[in-house]
N, C-alpha and C positions, 0 to 999 in steps of 0.2 A: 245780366240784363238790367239797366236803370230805367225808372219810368218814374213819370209827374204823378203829385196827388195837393190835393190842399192842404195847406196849413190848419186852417180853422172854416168853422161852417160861413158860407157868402149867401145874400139875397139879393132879388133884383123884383121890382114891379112893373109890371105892363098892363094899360088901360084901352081897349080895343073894341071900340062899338060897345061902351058900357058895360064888358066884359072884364072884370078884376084879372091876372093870371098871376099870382105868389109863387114866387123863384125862390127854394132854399135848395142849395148843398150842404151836404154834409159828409165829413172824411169818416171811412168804415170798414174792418178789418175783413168783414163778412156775411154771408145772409142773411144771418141773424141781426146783424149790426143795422143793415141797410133797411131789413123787415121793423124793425121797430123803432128806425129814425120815420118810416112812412105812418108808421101808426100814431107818433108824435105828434105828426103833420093831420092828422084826420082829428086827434083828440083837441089840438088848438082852434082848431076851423069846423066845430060840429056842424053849420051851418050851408058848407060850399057844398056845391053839385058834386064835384069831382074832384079828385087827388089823384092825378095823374104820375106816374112813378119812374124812373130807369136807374139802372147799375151797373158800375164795371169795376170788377176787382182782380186784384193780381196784377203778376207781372205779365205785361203783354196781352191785357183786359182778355184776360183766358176764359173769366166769366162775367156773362152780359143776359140783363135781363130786363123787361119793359114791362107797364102793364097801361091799358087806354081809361082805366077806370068808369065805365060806361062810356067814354065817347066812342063815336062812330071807329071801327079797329082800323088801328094804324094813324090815327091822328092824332096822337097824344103822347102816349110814351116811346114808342117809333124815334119820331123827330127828337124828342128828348136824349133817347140816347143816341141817338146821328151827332147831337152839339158835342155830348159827353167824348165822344170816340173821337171827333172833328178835332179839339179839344187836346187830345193825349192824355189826357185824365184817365187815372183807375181809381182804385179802392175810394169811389166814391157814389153816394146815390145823391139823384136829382130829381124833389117833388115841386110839383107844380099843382098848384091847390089854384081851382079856378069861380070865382062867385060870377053866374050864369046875369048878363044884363039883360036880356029879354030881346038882344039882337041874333038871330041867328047865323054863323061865320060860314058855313060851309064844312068843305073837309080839306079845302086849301086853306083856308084863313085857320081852321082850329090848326095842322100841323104847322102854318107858319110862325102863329102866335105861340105853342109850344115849346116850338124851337130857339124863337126871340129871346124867351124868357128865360133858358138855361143860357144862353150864349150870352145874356146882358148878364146874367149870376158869377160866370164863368170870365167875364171882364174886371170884376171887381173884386175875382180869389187869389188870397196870396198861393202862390205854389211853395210845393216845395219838392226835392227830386230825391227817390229810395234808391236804394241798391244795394247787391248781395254784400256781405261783409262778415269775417272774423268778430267775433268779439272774443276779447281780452283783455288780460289785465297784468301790470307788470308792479313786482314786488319787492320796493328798494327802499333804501333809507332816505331820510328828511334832507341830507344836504343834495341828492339827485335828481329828486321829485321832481322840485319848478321846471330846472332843464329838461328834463324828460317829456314830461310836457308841452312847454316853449315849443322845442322844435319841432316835436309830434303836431303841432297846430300849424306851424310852419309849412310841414308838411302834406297836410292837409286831410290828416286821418281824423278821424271822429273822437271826442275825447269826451268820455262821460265822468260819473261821478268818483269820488275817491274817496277812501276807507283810510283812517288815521288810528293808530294804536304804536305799539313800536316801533314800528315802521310804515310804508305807505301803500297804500296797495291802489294804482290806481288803472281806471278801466279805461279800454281802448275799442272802437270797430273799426278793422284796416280789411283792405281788397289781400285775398287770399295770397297772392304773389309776392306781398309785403311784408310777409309777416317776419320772414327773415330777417329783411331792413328794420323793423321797429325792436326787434331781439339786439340785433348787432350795435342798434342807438343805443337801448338802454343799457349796455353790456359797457360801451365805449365809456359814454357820462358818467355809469357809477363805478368804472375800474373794476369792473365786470362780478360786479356784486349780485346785481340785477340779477331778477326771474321774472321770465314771460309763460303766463301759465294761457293755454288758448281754452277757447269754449266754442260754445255754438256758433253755427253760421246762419244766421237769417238774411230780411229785410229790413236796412235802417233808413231812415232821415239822414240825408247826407249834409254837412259843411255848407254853409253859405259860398258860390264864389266868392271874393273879396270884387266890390266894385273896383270898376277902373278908375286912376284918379284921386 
């Protein structure tokens, strides 16, 4: 299964019957991760009424969590995480730190203004898309390496960092089904010197598409 998550953390502001609402995302592996980007959120703005909170992490936003932070329940982190899920986003939490105008909005105007304000966050986030992958690493000599590489990108597997000493040792994250094919390239290229040594299987950051054009 692939799913979206952000690249880096995105903000948005909305001004609503002299009501401030601060829109920050931020990308987060976990509860711990998302509980103390919120805490963040609360130590920069000692002053606002509310820090409004939601979360979805995993693949298939397996875990969701919201909080109203005193507003009236359901108007606050509710709608927040509705934009988050609306959205396709995971592994990410959405606070909304709000400095109280002296207007009072209701409990339709506070969920709409909630929901604005990730959904304007969530307009201005670069994405970027995970999914399950092999990681490994193939272990050839200098004259096979760049090729090995080259077409591996070609490809469109994921090519991380590489290790130089005698020879190269450089890492790869491919879709399970492939790992055959990236064996049998790097087998071909070095005149079958090549070693594909596999490792774990997680969640990576996948390849940019290439634009079109």
């Amino acid at each position: 299964m692939e799913y979206e998550t952000i690249a880096s953390p995105a903000e948005a502001e909305l001004e609503i019957s002299r009501s401030r609402f601060l829109a920050r995302l931020v990308r987060v592996d976990d509860e711990a991760g998302a509980r103390e980007a919120i805490a963040q959120a609360r130590s920069a703005h000692p002053r606002a009424r509310h820090h409004c909170s939601a979360f979805v992490l995993g693949p298939g936003g397996r875990v969701q969590r919201s909080n109203d932070d005193g507003e009236p329940s359901g108007t606050g982190g509710a709608p927040m995480l509705d934009a988050l899920v609306s959205a396709g986003l995971s592994d990410v939490v959405a606070v909304v730190t709000r400095y109280f105008g002296g207007v009072l909005l209701g409990a339709g105007g506070l969920t709409r203004a909630y929901r604005a304000a990730v959904a304007e966050a969530v307009l201005g986030a670069e994405r970027v898309r995970r999914g399950l992958r092999v990681r490994c690493a193939v272990h050839t000599g200098y004259e096979a390496a760049a090729q090995i590489e080259a077409e591996a990108r070609r490809r469109g597997y994921g090519v991380g960092d590489a290790e130089y000493s005698d020879r190269v040792v450089q890492h790869f994250s491919v879709p399970e089904g492939e790992m055959a094919g990236l064996a049998a390239l790097a087998a071909e290229l070095s005149s079958g010197a090549a070693r594909l040594v596999a490792g774990e299987t997680g969640y990576v950051d996948l390849p940019r598409e290439p634009s079109a054009g």
